[in-house]
Legacy VTK file of the C-alpha trace (Angstrom):
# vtk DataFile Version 3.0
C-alpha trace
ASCII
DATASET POLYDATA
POINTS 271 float
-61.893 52.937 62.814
-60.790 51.187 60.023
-58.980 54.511 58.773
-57.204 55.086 61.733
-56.192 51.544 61.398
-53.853 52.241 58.545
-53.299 55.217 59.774
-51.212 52.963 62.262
-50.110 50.973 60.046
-48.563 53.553 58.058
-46.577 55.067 61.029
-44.258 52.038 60.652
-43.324 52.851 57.291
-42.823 56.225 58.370
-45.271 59.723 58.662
-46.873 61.018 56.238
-49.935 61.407 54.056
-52.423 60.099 51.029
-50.120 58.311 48.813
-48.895 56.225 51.554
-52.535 55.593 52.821
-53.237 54.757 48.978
-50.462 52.234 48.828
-51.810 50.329 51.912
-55.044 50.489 50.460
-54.037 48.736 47.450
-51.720 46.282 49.082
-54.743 45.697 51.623
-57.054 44.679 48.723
-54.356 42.226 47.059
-54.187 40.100 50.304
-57.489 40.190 50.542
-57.676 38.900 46.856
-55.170 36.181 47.811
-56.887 35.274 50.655
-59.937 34.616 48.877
-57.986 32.516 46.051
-56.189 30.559 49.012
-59.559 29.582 50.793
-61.223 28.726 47.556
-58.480 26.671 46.342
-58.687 24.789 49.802
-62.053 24.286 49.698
-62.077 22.635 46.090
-59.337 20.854 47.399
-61.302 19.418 50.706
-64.132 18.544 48.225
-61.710 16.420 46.613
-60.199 14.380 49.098
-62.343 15.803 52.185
-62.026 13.812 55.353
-64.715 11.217 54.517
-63.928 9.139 57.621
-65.080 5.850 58.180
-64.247 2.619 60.122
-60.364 1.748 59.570
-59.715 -1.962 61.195
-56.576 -3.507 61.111
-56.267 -7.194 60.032
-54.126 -9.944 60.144
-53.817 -13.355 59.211
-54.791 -16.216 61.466
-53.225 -18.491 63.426
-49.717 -17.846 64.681
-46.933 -16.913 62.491
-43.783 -18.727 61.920
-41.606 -15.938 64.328
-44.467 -15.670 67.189
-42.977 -16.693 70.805
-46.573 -17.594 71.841
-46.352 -20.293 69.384
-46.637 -23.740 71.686
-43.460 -25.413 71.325
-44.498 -28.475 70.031
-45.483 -26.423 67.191
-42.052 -25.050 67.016
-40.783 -28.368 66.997
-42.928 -29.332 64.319
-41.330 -26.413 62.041
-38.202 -27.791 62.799
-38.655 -30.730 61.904
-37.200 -32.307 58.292
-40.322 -33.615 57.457
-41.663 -30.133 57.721
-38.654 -28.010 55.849
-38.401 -30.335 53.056
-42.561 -29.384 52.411
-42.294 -25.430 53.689
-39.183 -24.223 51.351
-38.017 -21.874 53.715
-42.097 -20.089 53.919
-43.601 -18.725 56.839
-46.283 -20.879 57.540
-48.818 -19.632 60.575
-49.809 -22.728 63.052
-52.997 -22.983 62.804
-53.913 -25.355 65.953
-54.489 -29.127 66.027
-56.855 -30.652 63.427
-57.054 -33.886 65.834
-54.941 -35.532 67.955
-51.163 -35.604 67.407
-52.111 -33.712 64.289
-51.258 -29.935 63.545
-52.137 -27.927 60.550
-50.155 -24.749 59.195
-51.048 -22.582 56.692
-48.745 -20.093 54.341
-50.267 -16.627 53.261
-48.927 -14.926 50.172
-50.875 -11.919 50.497
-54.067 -13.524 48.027
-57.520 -11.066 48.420
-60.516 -12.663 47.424
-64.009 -11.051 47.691
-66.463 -13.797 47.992
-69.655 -11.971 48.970
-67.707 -8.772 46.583
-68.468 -6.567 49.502
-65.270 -7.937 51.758
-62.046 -8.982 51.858
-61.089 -12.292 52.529
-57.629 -13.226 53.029
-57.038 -17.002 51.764
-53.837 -19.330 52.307
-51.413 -20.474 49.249
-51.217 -23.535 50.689
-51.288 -26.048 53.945
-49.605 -28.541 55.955
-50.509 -31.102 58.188
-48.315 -32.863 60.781
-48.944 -35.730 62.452
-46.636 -36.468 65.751
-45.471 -39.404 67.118
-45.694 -39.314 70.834
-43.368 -42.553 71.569
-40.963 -42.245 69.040
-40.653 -38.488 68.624
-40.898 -39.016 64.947
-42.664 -36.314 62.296
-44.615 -37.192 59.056
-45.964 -33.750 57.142
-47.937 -33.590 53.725
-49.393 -30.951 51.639
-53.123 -30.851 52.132
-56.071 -28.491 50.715
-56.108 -25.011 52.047
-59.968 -25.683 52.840
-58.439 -27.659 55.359
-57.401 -24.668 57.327
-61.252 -23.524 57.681
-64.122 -23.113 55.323
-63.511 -20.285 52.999
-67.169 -19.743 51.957
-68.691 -17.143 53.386
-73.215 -16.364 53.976
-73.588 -13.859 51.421
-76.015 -11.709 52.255
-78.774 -9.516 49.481
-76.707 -9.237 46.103
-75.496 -6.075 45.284
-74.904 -4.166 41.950
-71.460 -4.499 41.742
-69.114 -6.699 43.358
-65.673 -5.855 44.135
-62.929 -7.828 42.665
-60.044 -6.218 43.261
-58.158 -3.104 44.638
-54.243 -2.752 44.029
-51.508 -0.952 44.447
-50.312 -0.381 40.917
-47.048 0.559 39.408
-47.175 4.388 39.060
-45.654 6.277 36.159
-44.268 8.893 38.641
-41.814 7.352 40.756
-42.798 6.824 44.280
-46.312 8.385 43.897
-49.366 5.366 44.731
-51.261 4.526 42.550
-54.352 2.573 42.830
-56.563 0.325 40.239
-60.062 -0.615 41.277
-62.025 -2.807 39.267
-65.471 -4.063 40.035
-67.324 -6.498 38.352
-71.278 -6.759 37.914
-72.462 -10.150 39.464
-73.825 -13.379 36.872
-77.540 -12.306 36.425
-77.008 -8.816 37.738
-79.089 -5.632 35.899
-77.165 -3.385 33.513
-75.276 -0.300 35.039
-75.128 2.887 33.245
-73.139 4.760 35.613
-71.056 4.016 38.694
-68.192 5.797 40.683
-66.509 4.523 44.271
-65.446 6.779 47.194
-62.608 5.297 48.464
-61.289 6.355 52.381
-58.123 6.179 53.130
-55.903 7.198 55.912
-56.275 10.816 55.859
-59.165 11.419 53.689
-61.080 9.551 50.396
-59.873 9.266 46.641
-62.592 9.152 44.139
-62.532 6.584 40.927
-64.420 7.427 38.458
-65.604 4.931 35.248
-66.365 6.709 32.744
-65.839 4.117 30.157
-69.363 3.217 31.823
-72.178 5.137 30.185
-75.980 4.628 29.155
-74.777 3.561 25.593
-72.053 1.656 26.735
-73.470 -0.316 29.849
-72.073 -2.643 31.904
-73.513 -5.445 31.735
-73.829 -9.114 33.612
-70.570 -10.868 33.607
-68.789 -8.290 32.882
-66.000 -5.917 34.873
-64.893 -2.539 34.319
-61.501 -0.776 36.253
-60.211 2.732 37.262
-56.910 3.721 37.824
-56.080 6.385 40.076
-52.687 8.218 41.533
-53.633 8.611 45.119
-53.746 12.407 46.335
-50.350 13.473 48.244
-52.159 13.799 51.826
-53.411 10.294 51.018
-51.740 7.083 52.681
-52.666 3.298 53.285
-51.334 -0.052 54.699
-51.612 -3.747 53.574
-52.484 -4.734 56.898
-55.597 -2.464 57.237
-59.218 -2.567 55.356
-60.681 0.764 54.384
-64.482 1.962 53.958
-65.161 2.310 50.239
-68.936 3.561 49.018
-70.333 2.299 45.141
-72.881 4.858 43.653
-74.332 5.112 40.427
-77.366 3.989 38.221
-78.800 1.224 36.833
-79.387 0.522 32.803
-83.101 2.128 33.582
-82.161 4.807 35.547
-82.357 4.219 39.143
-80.163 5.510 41.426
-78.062 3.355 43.566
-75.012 3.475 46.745
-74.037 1.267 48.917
-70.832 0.650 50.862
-68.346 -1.962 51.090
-64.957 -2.900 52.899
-62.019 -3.640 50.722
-58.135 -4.521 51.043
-54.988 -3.041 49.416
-53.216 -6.135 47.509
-49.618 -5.923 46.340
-48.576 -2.833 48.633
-44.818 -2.952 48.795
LINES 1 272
271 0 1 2 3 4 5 6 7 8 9 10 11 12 13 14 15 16 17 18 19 20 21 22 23 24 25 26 27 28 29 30 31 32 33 34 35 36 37 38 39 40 41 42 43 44 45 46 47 48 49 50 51 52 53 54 55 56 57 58 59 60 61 62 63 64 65 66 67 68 69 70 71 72 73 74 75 76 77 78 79 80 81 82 83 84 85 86 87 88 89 90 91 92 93 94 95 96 97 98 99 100 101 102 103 104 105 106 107 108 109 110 111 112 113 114 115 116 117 118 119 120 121 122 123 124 125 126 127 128 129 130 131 132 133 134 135 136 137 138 139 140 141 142 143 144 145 146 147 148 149 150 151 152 153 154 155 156 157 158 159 160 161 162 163 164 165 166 167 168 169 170 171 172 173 174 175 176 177 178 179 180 181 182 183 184 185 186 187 188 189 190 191 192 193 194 195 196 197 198 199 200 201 202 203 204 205 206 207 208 209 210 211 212 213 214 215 216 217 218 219 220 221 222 223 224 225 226 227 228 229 230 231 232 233 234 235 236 237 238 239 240 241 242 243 244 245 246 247 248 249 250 251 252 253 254 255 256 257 258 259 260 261 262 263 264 265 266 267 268 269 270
């Protein structure tokens, strides 16, 4: 069967015997040889940045922003106000609701990423301000208050965990236009020693791996103290600064046991 194969296959290039056969034979066995290099090549490459999927949410900050028409209008009105652009310098600041009555609170974002728990990302404002109304004369009085006042920014941390994360950014790249991506993760006051430690990060269309290897038995990482990895992000790699990606810690401790864990984390400084 397979003979009469390229038998056939020879007919195209036109009748006749052995050497042709031969050729066919030999081209046969070079695709087959590329073949082989092409599927190994993709496989090394899937086991590099191999669809690792995990939950993707989308986030935003809270409140309504400066430009939503759901905004009540005696919020808008507020914004409007004098007393409110003299404090605001031309920032979006979301409306946050009423605080009490005739009083509402707005908050600015400048895109500020804090982990408090260092397994999620918590997205605090710069800055606040609260307006008080006055029904009967129509008047507005604003001042700057704490950004606590928008809402308690501490957060029920659960077990501790090796390594906390402290920040993930998008990083200047020394090739123009290509991501690239600096995690750095920190181990918590009183934490144990780690010897070894490398994050999967997932991404939109697969994960990126960071490894640390300034981060060895003899040179531990130790309580206190935080260690980074910079990464350019694989070509069928992409993200968002809106969104908050799946990202799991492994490695060992100072004595030798094994651990992995995952967290959540958000892209600061995306353009």
């Amino acid at each position: 069967m397979e003979r009469r194969g390229l038998a056939k296959g020879s007919d195209k290039w036109g009748r006749g015997g052995g050497p042709r056969i031969r050729v066919e034979v030999v081209l046969a066995v070079l695709v087959a040889v590329s073949l082989v290099g092409v599927s190994y090549y993709y496989l090394q490459g899937s086991a590099l940045s191999g669809a690792s999927r995990g939950e993707v949410t989308t986030v935003s900050t809270t409140g309504f922003g400066c430009n939503d028409n759901g905004m009540p209008q005696a919020a808008q009105l507020a914004e409007q106000s004098p007393a409110f652009t003299d404090l605001s310098n031309g920032l979006c600041y979301n409306y946050m609701g009423e605080s009490g009555p005739s009083v509402m609170l707005f908050a600015y974002y400048n895109g500020t990423i804090a982990y408090p728990c260092g397994d999620a990302p918590f997205l605090s404002p710069a800055s606040a301000i609260q307006v008080r109304t006055n029904d009967t004369a129509g008047a507005y009085s604003a001042q700057l208050v704490s950004p606590s006042a928008v809402g308690s920014q501490e957060e029920k941390c659960g077990l501790s965990i090796p390594l906390d994360v402290a920040s993930v950014a998008d990083v200047e790249s020394t090739i123009p236009a290509v991501p690239q991506l600096n995690v750095t993760l920190s181990v918590p006051q009183g934490g144990r020693s780690i010897a070894s430690v490398q994050a999967v990060l997932t991404l939109d269309g697969g994960s990126q791996t960071f490894q640390f290897k300034g981060v060895t038995a003899s040179q531990a990482l130790v309580s206190g103290k935080s260690v980074s990895s910079i990464e350019i992000t694989l070509s069928n790699l992409s993200f968002n600064a809106n969104e908050v990606y799946p990202m799991t810690i492994s490695g060992t401790y100072g004595g030798g046991q094994a651990f992995s864990y995952p967290v959540h984390i958000q892209i600061a400084q995306v353009p």
